[in-house]
N, C-alpha and C positions, 0 to 999 in steps of 0.2 A: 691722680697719677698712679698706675701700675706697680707692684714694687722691684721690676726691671727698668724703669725708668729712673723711678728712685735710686738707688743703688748707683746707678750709669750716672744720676746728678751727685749723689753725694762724693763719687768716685773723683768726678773733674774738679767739683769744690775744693776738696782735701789736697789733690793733687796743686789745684791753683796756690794754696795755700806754701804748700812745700817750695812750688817755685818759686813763688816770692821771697822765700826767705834765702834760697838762693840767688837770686838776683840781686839783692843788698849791697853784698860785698864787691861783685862784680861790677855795679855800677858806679859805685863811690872809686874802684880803682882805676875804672877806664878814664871816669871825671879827675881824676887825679893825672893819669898818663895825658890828659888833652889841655891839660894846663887851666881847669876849671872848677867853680865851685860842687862840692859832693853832689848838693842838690841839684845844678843843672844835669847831672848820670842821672840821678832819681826819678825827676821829672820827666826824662827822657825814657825811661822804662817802662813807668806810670804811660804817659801817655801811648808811645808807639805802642805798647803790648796789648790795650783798651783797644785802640781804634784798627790795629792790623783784625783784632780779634771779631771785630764788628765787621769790619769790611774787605777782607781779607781772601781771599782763598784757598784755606791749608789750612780745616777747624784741627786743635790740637799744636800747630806749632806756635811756640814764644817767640815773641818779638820782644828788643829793647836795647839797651845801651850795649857798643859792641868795642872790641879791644880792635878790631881791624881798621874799623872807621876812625877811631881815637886817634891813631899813631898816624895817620894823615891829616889829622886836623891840628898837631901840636906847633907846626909850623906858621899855621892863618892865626893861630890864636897868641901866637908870640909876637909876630910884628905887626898885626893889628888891632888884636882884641875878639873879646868875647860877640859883641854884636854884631862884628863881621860875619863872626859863627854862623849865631844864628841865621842872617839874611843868607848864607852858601848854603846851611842848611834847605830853609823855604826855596831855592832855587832845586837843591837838590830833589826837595820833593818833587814838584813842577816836571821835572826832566824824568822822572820814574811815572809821574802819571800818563806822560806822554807817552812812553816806552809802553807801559801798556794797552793804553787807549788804541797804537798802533798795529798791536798783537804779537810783540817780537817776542812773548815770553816763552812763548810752542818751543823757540830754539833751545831751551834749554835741554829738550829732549834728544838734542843732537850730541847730547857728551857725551865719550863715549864711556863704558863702562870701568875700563884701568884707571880710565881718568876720576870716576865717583870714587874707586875704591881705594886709590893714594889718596885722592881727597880727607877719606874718611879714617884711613888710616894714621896722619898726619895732623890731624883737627885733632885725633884722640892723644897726641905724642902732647900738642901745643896747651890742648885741657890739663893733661897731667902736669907738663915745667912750671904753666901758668899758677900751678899752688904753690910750688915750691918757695919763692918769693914771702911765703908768709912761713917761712922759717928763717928769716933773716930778724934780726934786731940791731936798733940803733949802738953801734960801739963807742970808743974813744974815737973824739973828733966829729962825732955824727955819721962816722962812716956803717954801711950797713953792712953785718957780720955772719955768719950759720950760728944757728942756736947750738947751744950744746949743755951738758951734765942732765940738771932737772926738769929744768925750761922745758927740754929738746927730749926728754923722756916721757914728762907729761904728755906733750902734743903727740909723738907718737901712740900712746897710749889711747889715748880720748880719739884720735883717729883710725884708731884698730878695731876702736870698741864700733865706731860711728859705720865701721863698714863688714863687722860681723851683724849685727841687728839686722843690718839693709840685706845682706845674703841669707838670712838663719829667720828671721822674719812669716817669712812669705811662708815657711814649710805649718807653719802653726796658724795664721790667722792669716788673709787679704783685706778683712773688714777697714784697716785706715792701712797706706800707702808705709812699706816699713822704709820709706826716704823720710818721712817727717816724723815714723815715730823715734826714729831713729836719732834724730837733730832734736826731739823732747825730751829724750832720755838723758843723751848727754851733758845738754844742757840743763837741765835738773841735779843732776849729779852734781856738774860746778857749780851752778848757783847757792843749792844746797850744805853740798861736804864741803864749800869754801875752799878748792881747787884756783891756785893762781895759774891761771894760763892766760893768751891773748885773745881776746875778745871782739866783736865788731866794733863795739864801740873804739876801741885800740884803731882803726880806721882813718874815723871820724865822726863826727857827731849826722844823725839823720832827721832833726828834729827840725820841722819847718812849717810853713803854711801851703794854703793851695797855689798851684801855677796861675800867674797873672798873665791874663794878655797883655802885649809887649810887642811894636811893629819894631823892629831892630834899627838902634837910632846910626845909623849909616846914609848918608848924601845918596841921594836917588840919581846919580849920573852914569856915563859911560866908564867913569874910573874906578866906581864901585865893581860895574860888571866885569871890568877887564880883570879883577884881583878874585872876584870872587866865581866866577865861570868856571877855570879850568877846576877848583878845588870842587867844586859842585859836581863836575861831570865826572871827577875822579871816584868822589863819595858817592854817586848816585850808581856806576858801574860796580864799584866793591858790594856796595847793600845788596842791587839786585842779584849778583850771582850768587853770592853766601846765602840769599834767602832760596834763591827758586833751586841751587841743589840742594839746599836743605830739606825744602818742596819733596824732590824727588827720593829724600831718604825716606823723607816718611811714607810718601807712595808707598815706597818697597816693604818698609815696617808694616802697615798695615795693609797691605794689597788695596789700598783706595787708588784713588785719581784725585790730584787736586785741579786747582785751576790756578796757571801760572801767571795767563794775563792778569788777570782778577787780585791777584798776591802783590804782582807790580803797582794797579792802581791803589789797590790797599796801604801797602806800603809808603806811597808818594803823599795819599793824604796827612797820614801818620806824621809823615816827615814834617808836609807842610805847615800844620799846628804845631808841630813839637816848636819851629825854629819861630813861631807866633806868641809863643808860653814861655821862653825862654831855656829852651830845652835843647840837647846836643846830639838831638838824633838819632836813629837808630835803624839795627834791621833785623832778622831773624838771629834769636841767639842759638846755638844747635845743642851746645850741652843741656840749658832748660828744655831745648824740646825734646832733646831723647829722656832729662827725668820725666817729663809730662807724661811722652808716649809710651814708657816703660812702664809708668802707675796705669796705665787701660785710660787715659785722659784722651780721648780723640776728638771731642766737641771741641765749638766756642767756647764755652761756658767757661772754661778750663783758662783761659790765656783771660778774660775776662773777670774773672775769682781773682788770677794772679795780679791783676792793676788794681783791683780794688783794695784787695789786701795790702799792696804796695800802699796805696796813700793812704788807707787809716796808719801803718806803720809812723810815715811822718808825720800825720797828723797826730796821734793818740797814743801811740803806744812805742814811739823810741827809745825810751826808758826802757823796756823791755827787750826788744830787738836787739841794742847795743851790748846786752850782757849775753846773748847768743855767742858762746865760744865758737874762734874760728876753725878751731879743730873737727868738729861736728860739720860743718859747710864746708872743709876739704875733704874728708871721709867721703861725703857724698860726689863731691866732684871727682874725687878717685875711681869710683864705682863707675861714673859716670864715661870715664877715660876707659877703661875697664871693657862697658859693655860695648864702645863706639868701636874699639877697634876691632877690625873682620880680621880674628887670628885664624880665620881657614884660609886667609890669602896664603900664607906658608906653602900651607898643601897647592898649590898653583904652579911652583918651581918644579919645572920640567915636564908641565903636562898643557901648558898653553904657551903661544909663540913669545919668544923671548921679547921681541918688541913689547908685546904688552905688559909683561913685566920690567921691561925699560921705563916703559910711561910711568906705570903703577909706583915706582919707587921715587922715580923724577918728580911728580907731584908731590910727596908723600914730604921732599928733603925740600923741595922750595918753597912745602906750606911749613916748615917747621922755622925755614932761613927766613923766610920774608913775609909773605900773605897768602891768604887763600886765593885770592883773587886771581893773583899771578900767577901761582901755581897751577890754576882749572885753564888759564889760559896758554903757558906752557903744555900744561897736557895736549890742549888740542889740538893746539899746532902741531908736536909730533907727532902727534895718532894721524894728523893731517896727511903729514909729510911720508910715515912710513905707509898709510894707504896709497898715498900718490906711485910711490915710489915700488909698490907691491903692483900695481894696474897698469904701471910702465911696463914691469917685464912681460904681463901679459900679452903687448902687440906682436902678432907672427901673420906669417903668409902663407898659403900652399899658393905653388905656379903649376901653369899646364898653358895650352896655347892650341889656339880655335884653329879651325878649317883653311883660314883664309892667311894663317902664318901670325896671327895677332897674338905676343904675349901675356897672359891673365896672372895678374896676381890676382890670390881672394885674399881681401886681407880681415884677418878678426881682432876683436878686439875694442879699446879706447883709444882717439889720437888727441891726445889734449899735452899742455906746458910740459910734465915728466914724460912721456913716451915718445917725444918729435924724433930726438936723435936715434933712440931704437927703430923708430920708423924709418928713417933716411937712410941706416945701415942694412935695410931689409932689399933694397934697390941696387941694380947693378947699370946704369945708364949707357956705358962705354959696351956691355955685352949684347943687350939687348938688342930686337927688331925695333922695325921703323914705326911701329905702331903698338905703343903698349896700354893695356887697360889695367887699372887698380878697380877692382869689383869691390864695393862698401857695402856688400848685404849682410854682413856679419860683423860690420864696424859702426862707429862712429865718429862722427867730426865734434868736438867738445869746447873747441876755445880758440881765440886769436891767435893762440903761439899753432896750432892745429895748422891754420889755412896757411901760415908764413911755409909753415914746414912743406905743403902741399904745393905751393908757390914755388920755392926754394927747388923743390923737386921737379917740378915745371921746366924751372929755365936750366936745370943741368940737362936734360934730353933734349930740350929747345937748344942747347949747346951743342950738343951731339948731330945736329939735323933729324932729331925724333921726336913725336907728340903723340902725347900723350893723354888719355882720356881720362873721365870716371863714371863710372856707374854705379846704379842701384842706390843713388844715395838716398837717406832717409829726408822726410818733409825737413824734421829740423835742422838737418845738414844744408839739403835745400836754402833754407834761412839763411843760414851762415856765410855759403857763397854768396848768398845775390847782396847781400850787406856788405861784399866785399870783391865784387865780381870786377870792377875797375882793376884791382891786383892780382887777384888768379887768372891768369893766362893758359887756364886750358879748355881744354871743350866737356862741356857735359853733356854727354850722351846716355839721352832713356831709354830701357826697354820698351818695348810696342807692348808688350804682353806685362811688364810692371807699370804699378800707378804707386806714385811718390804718396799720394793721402792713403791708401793702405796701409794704416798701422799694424796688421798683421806680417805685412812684409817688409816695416821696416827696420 
């Protein structure tokens, strides 16, 4: 082995190392939020982060136990239990391998950019509250309180230290990742100087054996499927999209290409095992994969180190693990929060169109209110909605009128669902001669609400005692009438000198 290779391996190991130790925390709380034992998060990190990383397509991103998936499975696991879980899980796999297998992952490249960037704006607000929460402790009554005096000065402390190292680091040595040396230091420090602060172990305990296979003991009928279906197709829609933009952040991170089909099938298998181990599933985590991608971790190898480390953890070394103060694993996830958020979006105001700054923020507040999910899907639809609605103003006409007294509109433009009524206000029926042409050489016909409108338009000159023609239409306009030629009532008339299969003139 080269000692550029070397280096490149020793790089992802260490780095695999770091993420596992942040994964820990993160997975015992989601298993906590989904109303499940610590170990089933564990196992679910172990697992999904191994087999995404083996089969995957997106070397360098983490996969494993996720806070999104969690808060929608706390419902199935309340009114029926854990092994319902798991079988919604194995379903959910199933449904993500299909999604791949059928190649729907390309769409993800249809998001549009405001939309990645509230996305990612948003994910970093949600990384940063998400620690907050470990500054709370149990009060009078069991209610949960904000730390304060010592407690609450320690952790500030041990967290200042955990994210000066991580920044100050790098200027002196790159030889080991300064995210883990950073989570050494500190926790040496407590372990050592006998520093009381809260701990992983403060958690819960990580000490276990290996995952057993387990077919989830649930009645193989149609009332299984009816309870666990829609939970499946919910969980299987949030994983895929949190993973495949995550996909595309790190495209951008590292100018690669992943392969998004390939991530989907990866993912589904992942799943499919995890809900067979007893495991609560998972999908790409984006905080570990920006610490990964941030150490220069861009292989397999790296998400790979991270599972294995993960299970010698509970097998062999939770003793150790659990005295990891938590103070050191928010530092990092600070940082984390830190470098996710694109604070050059700021510089954006007033120099790109306010829509897209509508979206950007729109995502940014309903990944903070609710999910990511929802939020990438919100986005879309209004990026949808304000291009629709941007293509509509675009329909106009120039008139003029042939030899033989026939009035020509040319019309340009789109005629699709948003533009109809712009189109119908372009026509004056009642003014017009007895024979009018709409020329479509610089248009197009787009959609069913299109030919209504062209119809519609039809029978007010048909009203009038006038008819009206159309020309120049393109092949796939062509399509569109004759799919629908029973209802349009006009004549279509070709040019002798245009051919419809001429894609240059249509």
């Amino acid at each position: 082995m080269n000692p550029q290779n070397l280096s490149e391996t020793r790089t992802n190991i260490l780095s695999g190392l770091t993420v596992a130790l942040a994964l820990v925390p993160e997975a015992i709380a989601f298993a906590l939020v989904a109303h499940v034992s610590p170990l089933v998060g564990l196992y679910a990190a172990f697992m999904v982060s191994l087999i995404t990383s083996l089969f995957g397509g997106r070397p360098g991103m983490i996969s494993g136990a996720a806070g999104s998936l969690a808060v929608v499975m706390v419902a199935l696991v309340v009114q029926h239990g854990a092994e319902y879980l798991f079988a919604t899980v194995v379903l959910m796999g199933v449904l993500q391998i299909m999604f791949g297998l059928l190649k729907f992952g390309k769409f993800i490249r249809m998001v549009p950019h405001p939309v990645m960037l509230g996305f990612v704006n948003g994910l970093a607000i949600v990384i940063f509250l998400a620690q907050l929460v470990h500054f709370k402790v149990a009060g009078a009554g069991g209610a949960m309180v904000w730390m304060h005096g010592a407690p609450l000065y320690t952790m500030l402390g041990l967290v200042a230290l955990t994210m000066a190292i991580i920044y100050l680091l790098p200027r002196l040595t790159t030889m080991i990742p300064s995210t883990l040396a950073a989570i050494a230091v500190v926790s040496m420090l407590v372990i050592f100087g006998g520093i009381t602060t809260k701990t992983v172990g403060d958690l819960a305990s990580i000490a276990g054996g290996l995952p057993v296979f387990h077919v989830p003991s649930v009645p193989m009928n149609w009332d299984t499927l009816r309870i666990i279906f829609p939970y499946s197709l919910i969980l299987a829609g949030i994983g895929l999209i949190e993973s495949l933009l995550t996909l595309n952040l790190i495209d951008d991170m590292t100018q690669t290409r992943g392969k998004p089909n390939l991530a989907c099938v990866g993912q589904g298998i992942a799943n499919v095992a995890t809900g067979m181990f007893g495991g609560m599933g998972g999908c790409a985590m984006i905080g570990q994969s920006m610490i990964n991608v941030t150490n220069g971790a861009v292989k397999n190898i790296s998400g790979i180190a991270a599972s294995l480390f993960l299970l010698s953890f509970i097998l062999f070394a939770s003793k150790w693990i659990e005295m990891i103060p938590l103070a050191a694993l928010i530092g990092v996830m600070f940082v984390v929060s830190e470098k996710t958020f694109e604070w050059g979006s700021f510089r954006l105001f007033g120099k790109v169109p306010k829509a897209d700054i509508l979206v950007g923020l729109t995502v940014a507040i309903v990944t903070v209110l609710t999910d990511l999910a929802i939020a990438v899907i919100v986005g879309v639809i209004i990026s949808a909605l304000v291009f629709a609605w941007q293509h509509a103003k675009n329909i106009e006409v120039s008139v003029s009128t042939e030899e033989h007294g026939w009035k020509v509109y040319d019309l340009s433009g789109s005629l699709f669902f948003a533009s109809t009524q712009n189109f119908l206000g372009l026509f004056s029926p009642g003014d017009d001669p007895a024979e009018v042409v709409i020329d479509f050489r610089n248009a197009r016909v787009k959609d069913h609400s299109a030919l209504e409108a062209i119809d519609l338009l039809a029978e007010r000159y048909t009203q009038q005692g006038k008819k009206l023609h159309l020309r120049h239409l393109s092949p796939d306009c062509l399509e569109l009438l004759d799919k629908a030629r029973g209802m349009i009532e006009v004549n279509v008339m070709e040019d002798p000198l245009y051919h419809p299969a001429d894609n240059r003139l249509g």
